[in-house]
C-alpha positions as CSV (number, residue, x, y, z in Angstrom):
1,X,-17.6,19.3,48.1
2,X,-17.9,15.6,47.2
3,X,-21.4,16.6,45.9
4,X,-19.8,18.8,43.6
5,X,-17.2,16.5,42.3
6,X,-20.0,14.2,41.9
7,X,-21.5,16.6,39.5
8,X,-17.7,17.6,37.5
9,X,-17.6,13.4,37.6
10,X,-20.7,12.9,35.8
11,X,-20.0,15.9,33.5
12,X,-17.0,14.0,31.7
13,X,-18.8,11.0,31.7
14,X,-21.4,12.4,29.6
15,X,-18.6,13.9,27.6
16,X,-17.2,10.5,26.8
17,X,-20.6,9.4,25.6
18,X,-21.4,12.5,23.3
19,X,-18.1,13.8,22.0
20,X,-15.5,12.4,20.0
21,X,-11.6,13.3,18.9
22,X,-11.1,13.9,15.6
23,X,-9.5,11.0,13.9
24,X,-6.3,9.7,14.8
25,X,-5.2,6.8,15.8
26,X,-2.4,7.8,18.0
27,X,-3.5,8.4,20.9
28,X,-3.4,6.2,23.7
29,X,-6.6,6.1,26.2
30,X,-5.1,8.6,28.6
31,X,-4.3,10.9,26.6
32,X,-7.5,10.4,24.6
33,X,-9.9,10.8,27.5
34,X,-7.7,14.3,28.6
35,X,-7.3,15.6,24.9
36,X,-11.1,14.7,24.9
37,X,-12.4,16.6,27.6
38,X,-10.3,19.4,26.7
39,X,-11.8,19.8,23.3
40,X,-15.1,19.7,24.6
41,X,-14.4,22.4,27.2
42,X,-13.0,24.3,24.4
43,X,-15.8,24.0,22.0
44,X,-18.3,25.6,25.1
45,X,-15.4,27.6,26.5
46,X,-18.1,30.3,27.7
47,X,-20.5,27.5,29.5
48,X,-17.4,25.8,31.2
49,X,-16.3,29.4,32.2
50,X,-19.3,30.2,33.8
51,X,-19.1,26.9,35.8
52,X,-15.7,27.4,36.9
53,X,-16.7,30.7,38.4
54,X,-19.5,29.8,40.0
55,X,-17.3,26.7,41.4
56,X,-14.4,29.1,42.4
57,X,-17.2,31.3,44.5
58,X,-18.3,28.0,45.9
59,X,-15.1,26.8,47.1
60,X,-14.0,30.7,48.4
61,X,-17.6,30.6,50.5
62,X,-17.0,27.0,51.8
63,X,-13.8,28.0,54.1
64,X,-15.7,30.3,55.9
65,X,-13.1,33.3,55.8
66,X,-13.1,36.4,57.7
67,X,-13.9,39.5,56.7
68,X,-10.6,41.0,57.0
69,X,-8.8,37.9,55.8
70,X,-6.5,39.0,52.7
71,X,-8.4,38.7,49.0
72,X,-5.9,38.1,47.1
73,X,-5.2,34.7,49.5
74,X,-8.6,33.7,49.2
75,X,-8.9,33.8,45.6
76,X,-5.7,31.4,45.6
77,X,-6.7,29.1,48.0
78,X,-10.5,29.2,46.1
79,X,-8.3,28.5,43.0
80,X,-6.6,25.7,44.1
81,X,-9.5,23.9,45.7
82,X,-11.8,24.3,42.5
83,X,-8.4,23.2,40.4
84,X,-8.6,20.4,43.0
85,X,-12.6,19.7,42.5
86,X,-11.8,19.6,38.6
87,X,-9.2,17.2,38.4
88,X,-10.5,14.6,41.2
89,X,-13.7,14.8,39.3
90,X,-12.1,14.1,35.8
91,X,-10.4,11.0,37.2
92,X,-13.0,9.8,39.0
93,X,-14.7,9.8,35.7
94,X,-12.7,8.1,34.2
95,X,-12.8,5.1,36.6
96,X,-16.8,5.8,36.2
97,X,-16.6,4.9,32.8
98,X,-13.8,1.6,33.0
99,X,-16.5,0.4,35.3
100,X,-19.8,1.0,33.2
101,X,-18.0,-0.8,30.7
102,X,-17.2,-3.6,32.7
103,X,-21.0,-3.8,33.6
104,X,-22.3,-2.9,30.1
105,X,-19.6,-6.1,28.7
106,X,-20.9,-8.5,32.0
107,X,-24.4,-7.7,31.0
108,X,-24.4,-8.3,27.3
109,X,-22.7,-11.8,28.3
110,X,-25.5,-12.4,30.7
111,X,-28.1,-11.8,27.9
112,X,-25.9,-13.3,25.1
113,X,-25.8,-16.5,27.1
114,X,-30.1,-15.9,28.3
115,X,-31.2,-14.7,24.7
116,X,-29.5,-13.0,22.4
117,X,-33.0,-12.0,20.6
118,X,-33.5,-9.6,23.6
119,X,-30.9,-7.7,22.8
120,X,-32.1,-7.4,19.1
121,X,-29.0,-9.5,18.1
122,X,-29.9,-11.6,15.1
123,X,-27.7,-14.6,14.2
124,X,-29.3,-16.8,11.3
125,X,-28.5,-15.2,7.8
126,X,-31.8,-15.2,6.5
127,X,-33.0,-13.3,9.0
128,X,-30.4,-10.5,8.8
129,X,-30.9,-11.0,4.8
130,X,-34.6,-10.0,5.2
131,X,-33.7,-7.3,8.0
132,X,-31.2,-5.4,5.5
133,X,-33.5,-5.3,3.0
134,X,-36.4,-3.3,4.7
135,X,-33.7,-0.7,5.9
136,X,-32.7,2.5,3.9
137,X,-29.5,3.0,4.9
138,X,-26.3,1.2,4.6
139,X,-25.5,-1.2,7.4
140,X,-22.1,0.1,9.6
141,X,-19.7,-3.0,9.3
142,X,-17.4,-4.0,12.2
143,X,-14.8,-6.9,12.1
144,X,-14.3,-8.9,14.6
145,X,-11.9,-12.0,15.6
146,X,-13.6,-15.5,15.9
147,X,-13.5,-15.5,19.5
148,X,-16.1,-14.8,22.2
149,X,-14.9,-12.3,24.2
150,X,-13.5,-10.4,20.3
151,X,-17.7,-10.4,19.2
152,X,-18.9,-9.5,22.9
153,X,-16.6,-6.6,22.5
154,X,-17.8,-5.9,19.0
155,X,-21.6,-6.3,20.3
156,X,-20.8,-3.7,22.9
157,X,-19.7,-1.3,20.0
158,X,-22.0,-1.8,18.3
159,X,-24.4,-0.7,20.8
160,X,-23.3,1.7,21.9
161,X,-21.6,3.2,18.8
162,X,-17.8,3.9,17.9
163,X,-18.2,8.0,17.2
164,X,-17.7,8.5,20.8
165,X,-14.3,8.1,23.4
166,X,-16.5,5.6,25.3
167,X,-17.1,3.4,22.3
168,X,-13.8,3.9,20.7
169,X,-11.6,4.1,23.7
170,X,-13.3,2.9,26.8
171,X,-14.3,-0.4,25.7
172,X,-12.0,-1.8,23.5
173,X,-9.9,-1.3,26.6
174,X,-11.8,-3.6,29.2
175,X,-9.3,-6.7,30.0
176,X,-11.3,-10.5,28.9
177,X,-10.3,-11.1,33.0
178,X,-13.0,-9.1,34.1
179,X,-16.0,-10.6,31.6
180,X,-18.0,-13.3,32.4
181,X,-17.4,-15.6,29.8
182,X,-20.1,-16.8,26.9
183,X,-20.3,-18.7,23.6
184,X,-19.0,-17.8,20.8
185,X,-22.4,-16.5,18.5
186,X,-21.6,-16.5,15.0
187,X,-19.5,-15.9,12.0
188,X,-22.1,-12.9,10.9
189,X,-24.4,-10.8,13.9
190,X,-26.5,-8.1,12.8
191,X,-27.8,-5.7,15.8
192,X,-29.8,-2.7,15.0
193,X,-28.1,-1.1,11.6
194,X,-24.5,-2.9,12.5
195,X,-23.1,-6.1,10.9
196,X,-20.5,-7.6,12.5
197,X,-18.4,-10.1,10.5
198,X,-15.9,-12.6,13.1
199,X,-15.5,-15.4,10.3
200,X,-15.3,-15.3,6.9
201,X,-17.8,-17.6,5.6
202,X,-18.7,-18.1,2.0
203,X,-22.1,-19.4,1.8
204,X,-23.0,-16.3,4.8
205,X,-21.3,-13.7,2.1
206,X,-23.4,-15.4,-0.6
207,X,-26.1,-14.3,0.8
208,X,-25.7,-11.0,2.2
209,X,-23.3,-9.3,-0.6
210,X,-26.2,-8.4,-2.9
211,X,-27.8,-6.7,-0.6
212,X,-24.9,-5.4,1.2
213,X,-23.7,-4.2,-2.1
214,X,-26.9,-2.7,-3.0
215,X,-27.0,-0.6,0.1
216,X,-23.6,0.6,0.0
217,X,-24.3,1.9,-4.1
218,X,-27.6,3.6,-2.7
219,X,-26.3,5.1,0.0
220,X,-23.5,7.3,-2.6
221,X,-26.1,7.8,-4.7
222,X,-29.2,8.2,-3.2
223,X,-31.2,10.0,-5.6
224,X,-30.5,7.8,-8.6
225,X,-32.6,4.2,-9.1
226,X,-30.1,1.5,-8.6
227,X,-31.2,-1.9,-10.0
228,X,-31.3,-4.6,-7.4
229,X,-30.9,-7.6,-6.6
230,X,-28.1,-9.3,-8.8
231,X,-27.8,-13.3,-8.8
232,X,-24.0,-14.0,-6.9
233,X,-21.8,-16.6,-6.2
234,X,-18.4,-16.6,-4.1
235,X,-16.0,-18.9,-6.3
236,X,-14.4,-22.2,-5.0
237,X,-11.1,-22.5,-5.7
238,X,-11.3,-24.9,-8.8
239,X,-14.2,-22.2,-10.1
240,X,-11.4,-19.3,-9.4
241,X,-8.7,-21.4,-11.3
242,X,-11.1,-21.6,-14.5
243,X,-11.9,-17.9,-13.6
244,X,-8.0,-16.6,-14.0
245,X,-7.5,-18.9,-16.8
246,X,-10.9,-17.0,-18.8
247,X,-9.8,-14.1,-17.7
248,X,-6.1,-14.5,-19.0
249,X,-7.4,-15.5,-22.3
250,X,-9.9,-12.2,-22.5
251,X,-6.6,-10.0,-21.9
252,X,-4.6,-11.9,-24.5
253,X,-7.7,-11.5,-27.0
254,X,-7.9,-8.2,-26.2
255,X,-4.5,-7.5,-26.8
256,X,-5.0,-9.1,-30.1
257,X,-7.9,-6.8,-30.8
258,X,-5.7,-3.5,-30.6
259,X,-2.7,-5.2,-32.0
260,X,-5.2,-5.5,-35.4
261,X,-6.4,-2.0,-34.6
262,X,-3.2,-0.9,-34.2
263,X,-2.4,-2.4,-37.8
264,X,-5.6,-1.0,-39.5
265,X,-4.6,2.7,-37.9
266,X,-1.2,2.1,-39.4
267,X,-2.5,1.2,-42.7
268,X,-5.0,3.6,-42.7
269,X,-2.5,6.6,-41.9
270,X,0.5,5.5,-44.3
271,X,-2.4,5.9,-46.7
272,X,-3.2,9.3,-46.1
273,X,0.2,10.2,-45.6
274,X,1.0,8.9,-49.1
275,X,-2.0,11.3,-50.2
276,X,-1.0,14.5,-48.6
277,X,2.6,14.0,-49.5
278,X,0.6,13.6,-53.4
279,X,-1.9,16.4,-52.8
280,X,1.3,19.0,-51.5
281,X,3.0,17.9,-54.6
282,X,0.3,18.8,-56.7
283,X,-0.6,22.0,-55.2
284,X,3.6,22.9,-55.4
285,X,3.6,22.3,-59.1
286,X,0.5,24.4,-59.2
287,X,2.2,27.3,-58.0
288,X,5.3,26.5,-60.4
289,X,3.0,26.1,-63.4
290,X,0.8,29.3,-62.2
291,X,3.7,31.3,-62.1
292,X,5.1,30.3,-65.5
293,X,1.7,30.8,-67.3
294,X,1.0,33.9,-65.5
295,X,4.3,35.2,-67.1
296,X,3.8,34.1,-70.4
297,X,0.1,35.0,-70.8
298,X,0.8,38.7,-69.2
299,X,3.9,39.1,-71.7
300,X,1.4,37.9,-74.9
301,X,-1.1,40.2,-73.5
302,X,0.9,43.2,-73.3
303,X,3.2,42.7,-76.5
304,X,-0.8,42.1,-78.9
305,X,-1.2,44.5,-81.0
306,X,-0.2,46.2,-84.7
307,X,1.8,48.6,-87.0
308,X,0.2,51.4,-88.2
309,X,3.1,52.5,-90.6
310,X,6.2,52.5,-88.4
311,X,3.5,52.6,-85.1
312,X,3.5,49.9,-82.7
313,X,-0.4,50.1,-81.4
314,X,-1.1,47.7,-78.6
315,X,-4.4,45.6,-78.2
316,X,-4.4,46.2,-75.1
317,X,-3.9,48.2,-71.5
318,X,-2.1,47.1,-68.2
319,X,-4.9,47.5,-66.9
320,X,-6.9,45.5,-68.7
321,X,-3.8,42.8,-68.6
322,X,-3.9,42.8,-64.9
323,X,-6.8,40.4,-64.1
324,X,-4.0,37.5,-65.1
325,X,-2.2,38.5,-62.3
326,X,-5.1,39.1,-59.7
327,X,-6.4,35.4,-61.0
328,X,-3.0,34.2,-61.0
329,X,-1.9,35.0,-57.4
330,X,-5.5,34.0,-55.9
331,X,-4.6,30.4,-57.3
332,X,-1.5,30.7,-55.8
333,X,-2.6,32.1,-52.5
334,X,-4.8,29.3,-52.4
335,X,-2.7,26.2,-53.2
336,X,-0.5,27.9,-50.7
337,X,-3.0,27.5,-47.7
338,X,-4.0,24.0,-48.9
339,X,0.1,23.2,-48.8
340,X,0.0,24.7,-45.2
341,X,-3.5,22.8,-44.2
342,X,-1.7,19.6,-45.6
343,X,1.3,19.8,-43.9
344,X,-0.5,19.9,-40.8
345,X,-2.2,17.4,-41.3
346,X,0.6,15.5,-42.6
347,X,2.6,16.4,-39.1
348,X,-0.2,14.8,-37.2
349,X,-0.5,11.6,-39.2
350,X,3.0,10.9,-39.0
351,X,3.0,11.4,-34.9
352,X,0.1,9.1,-34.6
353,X,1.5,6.6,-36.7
354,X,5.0,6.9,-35.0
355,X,2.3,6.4,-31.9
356,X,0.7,3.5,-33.5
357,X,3.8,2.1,-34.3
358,X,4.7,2.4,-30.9
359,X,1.5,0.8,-29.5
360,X,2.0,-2.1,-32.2
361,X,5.4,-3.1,-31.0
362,X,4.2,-2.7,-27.1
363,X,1.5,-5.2,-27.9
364,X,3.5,-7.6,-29.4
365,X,5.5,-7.4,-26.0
366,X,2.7,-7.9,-24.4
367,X,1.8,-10.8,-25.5
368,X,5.3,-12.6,-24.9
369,X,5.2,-11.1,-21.2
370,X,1.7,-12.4,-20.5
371,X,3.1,-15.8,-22.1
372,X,5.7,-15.8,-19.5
373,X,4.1,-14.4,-16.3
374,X,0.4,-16.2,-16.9
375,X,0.7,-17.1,-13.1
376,X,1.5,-12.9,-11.9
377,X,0.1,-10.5,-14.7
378,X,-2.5,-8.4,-13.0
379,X,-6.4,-10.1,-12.7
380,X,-9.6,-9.2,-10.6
381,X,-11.2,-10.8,-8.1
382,X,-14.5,-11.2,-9.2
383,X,-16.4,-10.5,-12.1
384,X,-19.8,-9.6,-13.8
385,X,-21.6,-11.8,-16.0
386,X,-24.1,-9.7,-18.4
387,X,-27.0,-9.0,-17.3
388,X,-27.5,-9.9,-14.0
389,X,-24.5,-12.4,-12.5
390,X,-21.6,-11.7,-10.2
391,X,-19.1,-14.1,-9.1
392,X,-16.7,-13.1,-6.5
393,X,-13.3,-14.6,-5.0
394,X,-12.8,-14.8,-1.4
395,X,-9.1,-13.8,-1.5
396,X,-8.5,-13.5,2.4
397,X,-10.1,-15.6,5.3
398,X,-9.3,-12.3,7.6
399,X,-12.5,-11.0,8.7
400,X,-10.3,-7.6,9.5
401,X,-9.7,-7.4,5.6
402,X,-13.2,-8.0,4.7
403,X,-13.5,-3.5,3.5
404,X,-11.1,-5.3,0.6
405,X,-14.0,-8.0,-0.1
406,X,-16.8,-5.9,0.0
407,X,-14.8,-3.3,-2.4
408,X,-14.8,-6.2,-4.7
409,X,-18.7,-6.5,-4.4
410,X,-19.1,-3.0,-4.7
411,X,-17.0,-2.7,-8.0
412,X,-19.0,-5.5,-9.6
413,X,-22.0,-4.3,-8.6
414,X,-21.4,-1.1,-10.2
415,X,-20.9,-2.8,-13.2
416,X,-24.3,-4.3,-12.8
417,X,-26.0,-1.4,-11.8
418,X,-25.1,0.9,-15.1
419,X,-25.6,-1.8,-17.2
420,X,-27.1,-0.7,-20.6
421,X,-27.7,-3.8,-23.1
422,X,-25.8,-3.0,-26.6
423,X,-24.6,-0.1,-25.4
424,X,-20.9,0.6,-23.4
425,X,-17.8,2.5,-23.8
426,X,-15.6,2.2,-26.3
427,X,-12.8,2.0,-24.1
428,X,-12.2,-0.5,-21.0
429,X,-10.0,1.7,-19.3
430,X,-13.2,4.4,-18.9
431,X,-15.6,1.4,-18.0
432,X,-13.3,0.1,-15.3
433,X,-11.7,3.4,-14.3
434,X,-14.8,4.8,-13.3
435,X,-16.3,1.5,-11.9
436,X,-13.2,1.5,-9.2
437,X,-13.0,5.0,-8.7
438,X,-16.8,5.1,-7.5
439,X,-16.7,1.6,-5.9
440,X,-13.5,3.0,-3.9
441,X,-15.6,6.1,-2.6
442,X,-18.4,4.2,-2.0
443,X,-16.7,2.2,0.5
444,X,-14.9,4.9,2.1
445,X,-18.3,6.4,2.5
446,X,-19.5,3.5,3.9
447,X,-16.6,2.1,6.0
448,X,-14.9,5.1,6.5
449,X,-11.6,2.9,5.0
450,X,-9.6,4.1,2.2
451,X,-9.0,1.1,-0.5
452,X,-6.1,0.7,-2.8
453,X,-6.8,-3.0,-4.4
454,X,-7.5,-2.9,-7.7
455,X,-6.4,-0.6,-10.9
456,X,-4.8,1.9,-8.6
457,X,-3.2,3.9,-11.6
458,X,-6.5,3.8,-13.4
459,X,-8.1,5.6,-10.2
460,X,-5.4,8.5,-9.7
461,X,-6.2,9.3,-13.5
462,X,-9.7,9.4,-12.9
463,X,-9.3,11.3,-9.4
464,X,-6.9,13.7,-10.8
465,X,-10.2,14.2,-14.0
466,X,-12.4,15.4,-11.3
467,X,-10.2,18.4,-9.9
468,X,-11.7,19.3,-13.6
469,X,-14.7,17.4,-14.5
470,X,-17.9,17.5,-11.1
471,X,-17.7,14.3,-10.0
472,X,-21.6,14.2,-11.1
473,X,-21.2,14.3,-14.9
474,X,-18.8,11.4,-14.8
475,X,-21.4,9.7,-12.7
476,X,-24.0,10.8,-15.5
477,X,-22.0,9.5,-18.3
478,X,-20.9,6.5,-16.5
479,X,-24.3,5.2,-15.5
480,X,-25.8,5.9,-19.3
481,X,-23.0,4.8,-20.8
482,X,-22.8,8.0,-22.9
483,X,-19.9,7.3,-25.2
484,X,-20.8,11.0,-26.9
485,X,-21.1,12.5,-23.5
486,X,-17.5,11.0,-22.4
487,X,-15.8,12.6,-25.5
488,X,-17.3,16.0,-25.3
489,X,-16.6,16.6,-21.8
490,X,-13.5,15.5,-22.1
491,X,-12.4,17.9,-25.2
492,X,-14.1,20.6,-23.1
493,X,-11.8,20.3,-19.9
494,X,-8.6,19.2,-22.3
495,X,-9.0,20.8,-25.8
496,X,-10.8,19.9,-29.2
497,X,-9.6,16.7,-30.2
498,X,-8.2,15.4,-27.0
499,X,-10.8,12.0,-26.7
500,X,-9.9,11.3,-30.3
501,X,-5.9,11.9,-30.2
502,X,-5.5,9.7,-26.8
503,X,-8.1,7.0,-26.9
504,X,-5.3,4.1,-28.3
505,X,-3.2,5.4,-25.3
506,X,-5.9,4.9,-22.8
507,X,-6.7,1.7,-24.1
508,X,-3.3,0.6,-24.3
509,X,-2.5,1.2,-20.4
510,X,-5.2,-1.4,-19.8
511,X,-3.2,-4.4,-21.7
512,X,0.3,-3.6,-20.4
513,X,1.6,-5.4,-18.1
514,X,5.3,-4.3,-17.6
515,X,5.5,-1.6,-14.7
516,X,8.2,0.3,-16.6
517,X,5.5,0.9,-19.3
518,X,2.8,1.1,-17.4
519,X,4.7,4.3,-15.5
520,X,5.2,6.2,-18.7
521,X,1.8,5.6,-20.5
522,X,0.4,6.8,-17.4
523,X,2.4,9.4,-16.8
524,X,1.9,10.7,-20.1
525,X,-1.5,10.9,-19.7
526,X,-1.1,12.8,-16.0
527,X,1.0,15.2,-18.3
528,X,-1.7,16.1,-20.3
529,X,-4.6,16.5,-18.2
530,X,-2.2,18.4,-15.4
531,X,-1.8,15.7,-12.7
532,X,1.4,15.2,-10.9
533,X,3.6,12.7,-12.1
534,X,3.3,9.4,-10.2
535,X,5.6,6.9,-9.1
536,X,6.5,3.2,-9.1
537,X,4.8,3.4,-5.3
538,X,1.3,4.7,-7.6
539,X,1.6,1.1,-9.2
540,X,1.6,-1.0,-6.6
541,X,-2.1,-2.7,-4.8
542,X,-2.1,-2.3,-1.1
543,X,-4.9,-3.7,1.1
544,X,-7.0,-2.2,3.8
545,X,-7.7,-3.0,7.5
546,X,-11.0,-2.6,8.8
């Protein structure tokens, strides 16, 4: 019998190392291991069954019964000592696994403190630099605090994985009390494909974001050529403060800009209201003046003619009078459908230039707002310098917030990667839309950690374009560039005209600055491409935890 639960022991041990929950985070390690093992049973229900009978025969042949001892007592008491078997052998594996862990933690601090090269653990930054760039696939990033009992954990992890209940569970779980302790290693460790970060440290990120980045980009697209390797910089802070200041004056000019747009649209449409309101005037007095000739020229034709002695003989026929009618009413028929093609196209002018007017005013309000809030309006965190610079900020010095970092590096580097000299989007709400919406699934592709740092409404419109538009084609457009391309698919999924007839009020939800206003523009836009309306919650930045 102890044989046998032995055996059931080192059953659920293996289960720990080989099956995982799916993901939640609220389960406890208890209930974990038990919800755990019962999945696994579940997913080979038939194997497990078999087992069970062949452990209930077992345990019915071990008592020894008599012949004429009653079945239906022997199945029970078989039942109960295989129920028995099963459960002393699930908790005995799970004290099995508390102690490997223990040994598996009191060994890596053995070989930390011998030779951490043994154990493939690389410290120096060059090193993991070089190491990164000879693999294919992006590295699996694990935060750790600065302490040495915080990285020996996250070492252990990252051995032995943290897809499994052992990895994600069982060792998180061992106490510091029962590790020998070691030194603390480094702000940055790289073992096998894992990079663990315990410090944020600027010159380390200096050097391993470009490549970091790189991977991460190749990794969520793997079959497209992804230029590499850009020059970066982290910021200091007197660098960042020059940073916000440029970067306040590019949203002020560029508020400028559409404010004069906004004022050449204006001109351009009272214009050619002014004209159709002439050219439906004209075509109106057309039809009047058709209509009176028509009358007087049929009358003269009828009433030609002569006396022939007290005989009034007439030139000529209704019939032959009639083609002054026929032409007549074809001029009028077709000043009639010019009136009705001007008119709508005099209803459209005037709505865009109520729109325009709109967007004129809301720039101008802009512009005080941004005057008055310099310190809080919205700014990024890094940014790329044409054709091959980015320059990050380090925002946080929590290595547990580091998903939010390298979602910065990621978003720049996307903007380096579909880089197209003399050739971009017409509108920045496109160009950075799709940059964060791709940068965003990149890292939770990566990471497995949802972001929600920068441009959040800008993302939700985009996500909400792809329920329509694959995923691919934006990705298509957005690494050529393809102005053309953007419009047309765009028309396709939303009707003819649609690019044309919204591109101020895409533009203008990347200059506005007051939340109230930001809601409706972008709400107005979910209305027309079909998204649910979103709330002042859509608005707001949140940041991650890795």
């Amino acid at each position: 019998m102890k044989k046998v639960i032995i055996i059931i022991a080192l059953i659920f041990s293996f289960i720990a190392f080989t099956y995982n929950l799916p993901s939640n985070n609220n389960y406890d390690i208890l209930s974990a291991f038990i919800f755990n093992g019962i999945n696994f049973v579940f997913s080979y229900f038939f194997l497990f069954f078999a087992g069970f009978i062949v452990l209930l025969i077992f345990a019915i042949r071990s008592f020894g019964f008599e012949k004429n001892h009653p079945k239906h007592k022997m199945l029970f008491s078989g039942l109960f000592q295989s129920a028995l078997m099963v459960i002393v052998g699930t908790s005995l594996s799970f004290f099995i696994l508390l102690i490997m862990g223990i040994i598996e933690f009191n060994f890596l601090a053995y070989m930390i403190d011998m030779s951490p090269g043994l154990l493939g653990i690389q410290t120096n930054v060059k090193t993991e630099v070089n190491t990164l760039k000879s693999s294919s696939f992006a590295p699996v990033i694990i935060a750790s605090d600065n302490n040495h009992f915080k990285e020996l954990q996250a070492i252990a992890q990252a051995t032995t994985g943290t897809d499994s209940f052992y990895g994600k569970f069982i060792l998180p779980s061992i106490p510091e009390i029962l590790v020998l302790p070691t030194k603390t290693i480094g702000s940055t460790i790289l073992i096998d494909n894992t990079l663990i970060i315990s410090q944020v440290n600027p010159d380390d990120l200096q050097a391993l974001s470009p490549v970091v980045g790189y991977l991460f980009v190749k990794s969520y697209f793997p079959q497209r050529s992804i230029r590499h390797y850009p020059n970066f910089q982290i910021l200091s802070e007197q660098q960042y403060e020059e940073f916000r200041k440029l970067d306040y004056a590019k949203k002020i000019a560029n508020v400028k800009n559409e404010i004069t747009v906004a004022k050449d649209q204006i001109a351009s449409l009272s214009a050619g209201i002014q004209k159709d309101k002439n050219d439906i005037s004209f075509n109106q007095n057309l039809i009047q003046t058709t209509y009176t000739k028509r009358d007087k020229q049929y009358s003269d034709c009828i009433s030609a003619g002569h006396y022939q002695g007290s005989i009034f003989v007439h030139t000529n026929t209704k019939q032959s009078c009639q083609y002054i009618i026929t032409n007549s009413e074809k001029t009028v028929a077709a000043a009639s459908d010019t009136i009705d093609s001007l008119n709508y196209d005099l209803k459209q002018k005037q709505d865009l230039l109520s729109a325009y007017n709109y967007y004129e005013n809301l720039f101008n309000t802009q512009i005080t707002i941004a005057n008055s809030l310099q310190a809080n309006i919205p700014h990024e965190l890094g940014f790329f310098e044409p054709p091959d610079s980015l320059k990050i900020v380090i925002e946080s010095d929590n290595p547990h917030q580091i998903a939010d970092y390298f979602e910065t590096v990621v978003h720049e580097y996307y903007h380096y990667a579909s880089y197209i000299k003399d050739k971009s989007f017409a509108s920045t709400f496109f160009e950075e839309g799709f940059t964060e919406y791709f940068a965003r699934q990149t890292i939770q592709n990566s990471l497995d950690v949802s972001t929600n740092l920068g441009y959040p409404v800008f993302v939700k419109i985009i996500k909400q374009m792809t329920n329509v538009i694959p995923e691919t084609d934006l990705a298509s457009i957005y690494f050529n560039k393809d102005q053309p391309g953007l419009e047309k698919v765009l028309d396709n999924a939303y009707g003819d005209g649609f690019y044309q007839q919204n591109a101020l009020l895409f533009e203008t939800l990347t200059v506005t600055s007051d939340p109230k206003q930001v809601l409706q523009l972008a709400n107005t836009i979910m209305k027309k491409i079909g998204g649910t309306p979103l709330t002042q919650k859509d608005l707001l930045s949140t940041k991650s935890s890795l």
